[in-house]
C-alpha positions in Angstrom: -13.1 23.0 6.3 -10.5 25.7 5.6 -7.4 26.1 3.6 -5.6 27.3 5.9 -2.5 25.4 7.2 -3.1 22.9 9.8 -1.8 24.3 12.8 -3.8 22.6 16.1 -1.0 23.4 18.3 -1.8 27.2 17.6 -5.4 27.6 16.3 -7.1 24.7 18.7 -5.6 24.7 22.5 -2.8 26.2 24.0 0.3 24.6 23.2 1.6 24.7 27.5 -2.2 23.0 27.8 -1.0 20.1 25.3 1.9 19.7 26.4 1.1 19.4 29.9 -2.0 16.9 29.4 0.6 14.7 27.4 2.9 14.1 30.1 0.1 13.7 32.8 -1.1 11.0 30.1 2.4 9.5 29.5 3.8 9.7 33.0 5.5 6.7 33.7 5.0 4.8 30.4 7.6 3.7 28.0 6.4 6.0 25.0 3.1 8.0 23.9 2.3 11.0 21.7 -0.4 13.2 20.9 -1.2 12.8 16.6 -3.4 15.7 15.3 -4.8 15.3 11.8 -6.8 17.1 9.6 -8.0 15.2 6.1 -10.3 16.1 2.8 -10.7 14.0 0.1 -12.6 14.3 -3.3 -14.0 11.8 -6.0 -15.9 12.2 -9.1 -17.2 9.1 -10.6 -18.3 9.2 -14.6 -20.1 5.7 -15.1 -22.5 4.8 -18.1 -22.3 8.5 -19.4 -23.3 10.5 -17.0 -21.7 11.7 -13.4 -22.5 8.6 -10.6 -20.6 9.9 -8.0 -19.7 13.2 -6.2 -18.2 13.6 -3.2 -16.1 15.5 -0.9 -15.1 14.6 2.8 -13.5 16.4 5.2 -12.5 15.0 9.0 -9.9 16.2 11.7 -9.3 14.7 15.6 -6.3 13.5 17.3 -5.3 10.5 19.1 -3.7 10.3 22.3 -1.3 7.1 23.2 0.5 6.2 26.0 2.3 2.5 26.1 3.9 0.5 28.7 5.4 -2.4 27.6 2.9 -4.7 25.8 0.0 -2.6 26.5 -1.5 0.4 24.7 -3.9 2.9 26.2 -5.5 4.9 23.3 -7.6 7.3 23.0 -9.3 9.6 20.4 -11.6 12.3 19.1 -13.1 14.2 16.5 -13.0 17.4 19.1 -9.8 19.1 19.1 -10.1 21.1 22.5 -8.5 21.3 25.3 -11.5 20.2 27.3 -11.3 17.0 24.6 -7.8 16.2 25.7 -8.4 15.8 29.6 -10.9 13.1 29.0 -8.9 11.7 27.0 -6.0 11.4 29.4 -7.8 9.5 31.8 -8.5 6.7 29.4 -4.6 6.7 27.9 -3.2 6.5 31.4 -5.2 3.0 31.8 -2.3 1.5 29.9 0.5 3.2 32.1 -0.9 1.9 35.3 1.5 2.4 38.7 4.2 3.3 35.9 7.9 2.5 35.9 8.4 2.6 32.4 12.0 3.2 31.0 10.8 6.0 28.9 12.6 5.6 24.8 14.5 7.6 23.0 12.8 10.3 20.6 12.5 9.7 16.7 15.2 11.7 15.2 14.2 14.7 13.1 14.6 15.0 9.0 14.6 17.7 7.1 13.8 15.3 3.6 10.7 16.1 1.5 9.5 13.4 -0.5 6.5 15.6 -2.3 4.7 18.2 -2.7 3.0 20.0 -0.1 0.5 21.4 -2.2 -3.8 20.9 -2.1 -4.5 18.6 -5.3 -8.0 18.9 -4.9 -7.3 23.0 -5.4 -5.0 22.4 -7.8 -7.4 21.7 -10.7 -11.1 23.0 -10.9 -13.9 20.8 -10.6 -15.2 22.0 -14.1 -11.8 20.5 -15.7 -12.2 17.4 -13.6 -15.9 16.3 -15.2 -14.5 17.9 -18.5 -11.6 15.4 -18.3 -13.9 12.3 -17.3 -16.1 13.0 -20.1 -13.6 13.1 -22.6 -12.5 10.0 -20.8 -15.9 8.4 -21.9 -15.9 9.8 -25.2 -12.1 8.6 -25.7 -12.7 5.1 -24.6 -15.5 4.4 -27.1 -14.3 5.8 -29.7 -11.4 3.2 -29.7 -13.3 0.2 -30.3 -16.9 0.1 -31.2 -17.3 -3.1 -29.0 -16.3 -1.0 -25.8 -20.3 -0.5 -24.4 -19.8 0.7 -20.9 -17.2 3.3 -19.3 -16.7 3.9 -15.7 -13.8 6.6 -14.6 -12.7 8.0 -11.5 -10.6 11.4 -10.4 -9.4 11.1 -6.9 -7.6 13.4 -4.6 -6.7 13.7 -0.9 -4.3 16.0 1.9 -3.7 14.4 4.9 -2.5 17.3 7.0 -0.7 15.8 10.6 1.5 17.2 13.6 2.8 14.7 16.3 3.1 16.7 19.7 6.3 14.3 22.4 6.4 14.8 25.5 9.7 16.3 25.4 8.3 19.0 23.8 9.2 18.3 19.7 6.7 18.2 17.4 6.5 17.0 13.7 5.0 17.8 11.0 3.8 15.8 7.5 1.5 16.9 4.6 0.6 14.2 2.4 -1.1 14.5 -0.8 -2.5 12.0 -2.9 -4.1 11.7 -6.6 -5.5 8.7 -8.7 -7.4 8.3 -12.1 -9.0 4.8 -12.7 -10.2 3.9 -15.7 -12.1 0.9 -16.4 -14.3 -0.6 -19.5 -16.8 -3.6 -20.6 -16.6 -5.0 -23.8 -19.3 -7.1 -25.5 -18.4 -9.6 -28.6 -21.2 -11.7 -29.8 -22.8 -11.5 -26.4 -19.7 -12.1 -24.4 -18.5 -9.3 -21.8 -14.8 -9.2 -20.7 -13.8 -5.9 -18.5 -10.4 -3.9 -18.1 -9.1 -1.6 -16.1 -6.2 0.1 -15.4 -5.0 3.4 -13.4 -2.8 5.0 -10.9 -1.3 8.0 -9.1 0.5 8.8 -6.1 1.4 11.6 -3.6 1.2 13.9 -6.9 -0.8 17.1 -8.1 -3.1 16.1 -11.0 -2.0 18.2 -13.6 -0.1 15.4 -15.1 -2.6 12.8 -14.4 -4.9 14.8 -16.2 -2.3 15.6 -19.1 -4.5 13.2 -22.3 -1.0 11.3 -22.8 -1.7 9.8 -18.9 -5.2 9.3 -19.6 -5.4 8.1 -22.7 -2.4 5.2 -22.2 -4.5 4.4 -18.9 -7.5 4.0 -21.3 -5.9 2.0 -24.1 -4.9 -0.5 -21.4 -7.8 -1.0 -19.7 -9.1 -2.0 -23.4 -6.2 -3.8 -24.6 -7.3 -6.4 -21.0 -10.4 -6.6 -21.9 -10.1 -7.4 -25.2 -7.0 -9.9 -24.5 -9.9 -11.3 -22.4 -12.3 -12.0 -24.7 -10.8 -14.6 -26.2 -9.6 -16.4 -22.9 -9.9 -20.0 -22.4 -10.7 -21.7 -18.8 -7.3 -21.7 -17.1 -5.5 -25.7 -16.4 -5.9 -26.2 -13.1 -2.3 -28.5 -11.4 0.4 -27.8 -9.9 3.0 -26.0 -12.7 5.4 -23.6 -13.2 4.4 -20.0 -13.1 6.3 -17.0 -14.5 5.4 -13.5 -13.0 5.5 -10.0 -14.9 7.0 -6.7 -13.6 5.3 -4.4 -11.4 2.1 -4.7 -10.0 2.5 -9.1 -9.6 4.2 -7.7 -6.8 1.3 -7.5 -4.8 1.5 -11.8 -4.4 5.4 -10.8 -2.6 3.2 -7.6 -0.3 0.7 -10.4 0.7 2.7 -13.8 0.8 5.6 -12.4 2.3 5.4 -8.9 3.3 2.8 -9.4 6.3 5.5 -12.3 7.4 7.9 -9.7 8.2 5.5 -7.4 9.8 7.7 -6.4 13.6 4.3 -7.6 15.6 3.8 -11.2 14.1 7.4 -12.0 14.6 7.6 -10.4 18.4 4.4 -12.7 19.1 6.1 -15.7 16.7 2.8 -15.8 14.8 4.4 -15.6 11.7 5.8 -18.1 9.5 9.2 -16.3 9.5 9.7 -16.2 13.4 12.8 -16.9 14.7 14.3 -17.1 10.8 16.7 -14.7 11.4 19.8 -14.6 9.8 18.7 -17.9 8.3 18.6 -18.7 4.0 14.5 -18.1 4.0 14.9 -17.4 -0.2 16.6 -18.5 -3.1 19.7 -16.7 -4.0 19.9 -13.6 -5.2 16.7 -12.9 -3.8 16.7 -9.4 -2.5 13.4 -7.4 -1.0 13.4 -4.4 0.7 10.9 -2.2 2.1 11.2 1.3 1.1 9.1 4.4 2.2 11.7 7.1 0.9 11.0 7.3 -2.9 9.8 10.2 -4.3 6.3 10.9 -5.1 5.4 7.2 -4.6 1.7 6.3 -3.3 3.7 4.0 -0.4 6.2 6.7 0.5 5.9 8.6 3.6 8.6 11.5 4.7 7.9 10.3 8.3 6.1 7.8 9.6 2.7 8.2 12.0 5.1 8.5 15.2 7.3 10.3 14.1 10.2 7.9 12.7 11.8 9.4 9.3 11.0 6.5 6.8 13.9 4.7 5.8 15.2 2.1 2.7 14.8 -1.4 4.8 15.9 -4.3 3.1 14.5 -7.6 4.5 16.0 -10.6 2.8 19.3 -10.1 1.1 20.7 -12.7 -1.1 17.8 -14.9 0.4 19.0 -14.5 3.6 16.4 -12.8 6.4 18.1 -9.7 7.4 15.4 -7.2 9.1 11.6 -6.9 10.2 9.6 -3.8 10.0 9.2 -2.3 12.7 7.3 0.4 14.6 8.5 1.8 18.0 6.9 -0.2 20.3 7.5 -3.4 18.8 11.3 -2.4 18.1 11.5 -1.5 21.8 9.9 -5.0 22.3 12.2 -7.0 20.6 15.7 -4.6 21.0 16.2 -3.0 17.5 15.6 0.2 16.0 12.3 1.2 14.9 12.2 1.2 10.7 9.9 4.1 10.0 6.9 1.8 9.3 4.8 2.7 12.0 1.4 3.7 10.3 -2.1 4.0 11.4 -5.6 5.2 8.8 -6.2 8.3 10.9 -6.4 10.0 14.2 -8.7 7.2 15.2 -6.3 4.3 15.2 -3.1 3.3 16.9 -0.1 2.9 14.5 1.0 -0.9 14.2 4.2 -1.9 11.7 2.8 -1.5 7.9 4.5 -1.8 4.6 5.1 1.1 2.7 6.4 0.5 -1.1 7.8 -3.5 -0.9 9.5 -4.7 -3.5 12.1 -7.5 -5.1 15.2 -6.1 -6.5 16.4 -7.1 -10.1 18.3 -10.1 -11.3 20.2 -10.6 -14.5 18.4 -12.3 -16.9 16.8 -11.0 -19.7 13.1 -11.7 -19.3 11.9 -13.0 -22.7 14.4 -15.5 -21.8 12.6 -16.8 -18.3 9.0 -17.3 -20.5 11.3 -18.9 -23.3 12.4 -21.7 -20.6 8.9 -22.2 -19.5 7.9 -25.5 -20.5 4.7 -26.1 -19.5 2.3 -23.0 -17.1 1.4 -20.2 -16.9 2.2 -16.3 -17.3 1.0 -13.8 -15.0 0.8 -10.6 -15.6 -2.1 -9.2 -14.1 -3.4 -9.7 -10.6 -6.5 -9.1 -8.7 -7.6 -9.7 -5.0 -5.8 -12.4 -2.6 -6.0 -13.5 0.6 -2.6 -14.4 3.0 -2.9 -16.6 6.5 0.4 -15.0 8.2 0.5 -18.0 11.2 1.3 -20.3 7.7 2.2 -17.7 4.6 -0.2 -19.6 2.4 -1.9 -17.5 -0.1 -4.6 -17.6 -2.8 -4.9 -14.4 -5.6 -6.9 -14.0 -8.9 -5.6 -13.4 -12.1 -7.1 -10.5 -14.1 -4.8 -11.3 -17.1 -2.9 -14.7 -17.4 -1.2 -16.9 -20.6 -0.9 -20.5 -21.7 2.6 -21.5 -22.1 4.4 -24.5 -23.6 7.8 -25.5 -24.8 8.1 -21.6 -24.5 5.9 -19.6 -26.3 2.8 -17.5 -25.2 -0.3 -19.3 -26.3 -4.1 -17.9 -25.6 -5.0 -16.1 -22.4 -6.5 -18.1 -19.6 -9.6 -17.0 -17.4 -10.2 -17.8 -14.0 -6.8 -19.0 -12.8 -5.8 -18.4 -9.4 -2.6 -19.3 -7.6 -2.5 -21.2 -4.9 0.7 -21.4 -2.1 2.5 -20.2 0.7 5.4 -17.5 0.5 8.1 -19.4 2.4 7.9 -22.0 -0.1 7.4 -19.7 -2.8 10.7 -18.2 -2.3 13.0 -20.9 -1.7 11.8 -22.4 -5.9 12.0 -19.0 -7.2 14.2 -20.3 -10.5 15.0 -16.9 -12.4 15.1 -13.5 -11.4 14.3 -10.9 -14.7 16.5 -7.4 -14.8 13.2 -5.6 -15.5 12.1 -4.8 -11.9 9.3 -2.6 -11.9 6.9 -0.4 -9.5 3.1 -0.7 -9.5 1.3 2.4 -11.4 0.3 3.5 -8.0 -2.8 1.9 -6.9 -2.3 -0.1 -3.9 -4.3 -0.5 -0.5 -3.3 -2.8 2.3 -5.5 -4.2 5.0 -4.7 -4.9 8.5 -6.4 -5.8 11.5 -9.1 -3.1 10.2 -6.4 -0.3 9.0 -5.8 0.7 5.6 -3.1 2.6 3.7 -1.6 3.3 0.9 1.4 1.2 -0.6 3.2 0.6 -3.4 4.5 -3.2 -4.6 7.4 -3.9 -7.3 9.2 -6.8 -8.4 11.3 -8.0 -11.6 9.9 -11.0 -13.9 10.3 -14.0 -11.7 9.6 -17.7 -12.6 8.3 -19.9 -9.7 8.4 -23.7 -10.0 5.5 -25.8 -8.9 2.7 -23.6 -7.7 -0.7 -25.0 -7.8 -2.6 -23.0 -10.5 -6.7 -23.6 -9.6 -8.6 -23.3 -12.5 -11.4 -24.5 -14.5 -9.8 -26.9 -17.5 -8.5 -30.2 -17.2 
């Protein structure tokens, strides 16, 4: 695949061609657009001592929409051609039918760059890359002579797209990403606990490759595994449960983002239709959605139609104040699309997504929410959960968790997971910490077969009377 700049509209058909198929394909629909992509991604995998996993992927196609009303006609292919295009047409127009379509107004145009355009798989050479994993390795069990397996990873990405309208305007995006993961198994007396820890975003790698970066990701991933060693089975009952900073976010993306997804709330699947305006929260409960921060994995200058990404907020004050929303689904229910309308590639249509969602801060300091616990259990760390969006309820893993009574941190817990549902979640949150915090840049969100990349954040939060499921009486 070459290095050259992603230009479809110039290097793969005629632009008049394009153009003209578009129309034919949107004629008499409400919207469409034609989305080009080109993408190449790279991984190196050092597990066990030696190099597990090479690989480097390259892909490129477009997708051709055309909606009218509730219906979307949508095409694709890996063929960027002309020839490509008019047999696609045919099978976009299905959607349009006998036409009529009020046809909406365009996305408006930004001139904001939120990173680098740069290749960060260029940016570094592979020799430095399995230098840096090694010394990874070596770094890691040096620390602590109980550390007996290492497993890191160096990822990179460039998502190079152009979105052709009908009228004629075209945008442009380049979208890089980088990640190092590092994680480790320690063994005590026969018992193995594992850690991990890592992140990125829409960075080059220099600095993720800079020892300070890698080496704090490493002493983490050993600090959890060793706080898990001595771990005791987690109470099961319903208790009061105080969440850390940052990546505990993921429990507000899951139990409450989804809710506010633009689709589920047009089709009142979701446990927030019809809420608006309404007190859905606690007070001084605020959560926004925001794609515009710099550099961050969830941030996107523009979304996949075109939309500049914007700073949403949802609930203010605990009061519901927006959805997310894509174009057709904003059209749909009369507001103004968001910026969140994302799809994985070429190959999908875009549907509202999250980008980076998180909970603003409160006031109080947060050694102060733990001190008022009287009797559950600190979160800190999370793993995978599962959200019903018809109902909110949720279930998620804790990778590291803590005992508390009358206060004070006692042992870590293993195998607590956290049981609920997000509308009721946020009406008991009790105390809102002035610590908010982003994730380290490691999130992935699922839906209805899609994934992307987002970011979470949140502030220390105590939540009264979740049921904790665990093992202990």
């Amino acid at each position: 695949m070459s290095d050259t700049p992603f230009r479809p509209l110039e290097d793969k058909m005629a632009p008049d061609a394009a153009l003209a198929l578009l129309r034919e394909a949107t004629a008499g629909a409400d919207d469409g657009e034609l989305f080009f992509e080109r993408r190449r991604s790279e991984a190196l995998v050092f597990d066990d001592g030696r190099v597990k996993t090479a690989s480097y992927d390259a892909s490129e196609g477009f997708g051709l929409r055309a909606v009218r009303g509730e219906v979307t006609g949508y095409a694709h292919s890996t063929e960027i051609s002309e020839a490509a295009l008019r047999r696609a047409t045919g099978t976009a127009r299905l959607a349009v039918g006998q036409g009529g379509g009020t046809w909406a107004e365009p996305p408006r145009a930004t001139n904001r760059h939120l990173y680098t355009e740069d290749d960060p798989i260029a940016g570094v050479s592979f020799p430095v890359k399995l230098d840096t994993l090694r010394e990874i390795d070596a770094f890691a069990r040096g620390l602590d002579p109980r550390v007996v397996q290492v497993s890191a990873t160096i990822a990179a990405s460039i998502q190079e797209i152009e979105i052709l309208r009908p009228d004629g305007v075209s945008f442009r995006d380049v979208r890089p990403m980088t990640r190092v993961n590092v994680s480790v198994i320690v063994d005590q007396d026969g018992r193995r606990e594992s850690g991990t820890a890592g992140g990125g975003g829409r960075v080059g790698l220099d600095g993720l490759l800079d020892p300070a970066d890698w080496q704090a990701k490493t002493r983490e991933a050993l600090r959890i595994a060793t706080v898990n060693l001595d771990a005791v089975p987690a109470p099961a009952g319903v208790m009061d449960v105080v969440l850390g900073p940052g990546w505990p976010g993921i429990l507000l993306h899951e139990a409450i983002g989804h809710g506010l997804e633009g689709d589920f709330n047009r089709k009142g699947t979701s446990a927030f239709a019809g809420l608006m305006g309404q007190q859905i929260a606690a007070r001084g409960v605020t959560v926004l959605d925001d794609g515009t921060i710099p550099d961050r994995r969830g941030s996107i200058t523009i979304d996949d139609e075109g939309t500049p990404s914007a700073r949403n907020v949802l609930i203010q004050d605990g009061v519901l104040v927006g959805y997310m929303q894509d174009r057709q689904n904003a059209r749909l229910m009369g507001v103004a699309p968001t910026g969140n309308g994302r799809r994985e590639s070429y190959a999908h249509a875009p549907m509202p997504r999250m980008t980076n969602t998180y909970m603003l801060g409160g006031e109080t300091d947060p050694a102060d929410i733990v001190a008022d616990l009287k009797d559950g259990i600190y979160a800190v760390g999370f793993g995978g959960g599962q959200v019903d969006i018809t109902n909110g309820k949720f279930v998620f893993s804790c990778t590291e968790a803590y005992r508390v009574k009358d206060g004070k941190i006692g042992a870590p817990v293993k195998g607590a997971t956290l049981i609920g549902d997000g509308a009721t979640a946020l009406q008991k949150i009790r105390a809102i910490g002035n610590d908010m915090a982003l994730d380290p840049g490691m999130g992935n969100c699922g839906k209805a077969g899609q994934w992307v990349p987002v970011g979470v954040g949140q502030p220390t939060l105590m939540i009264g009377g979740l049921t904790v499921g665990g093992s202990a009486a």
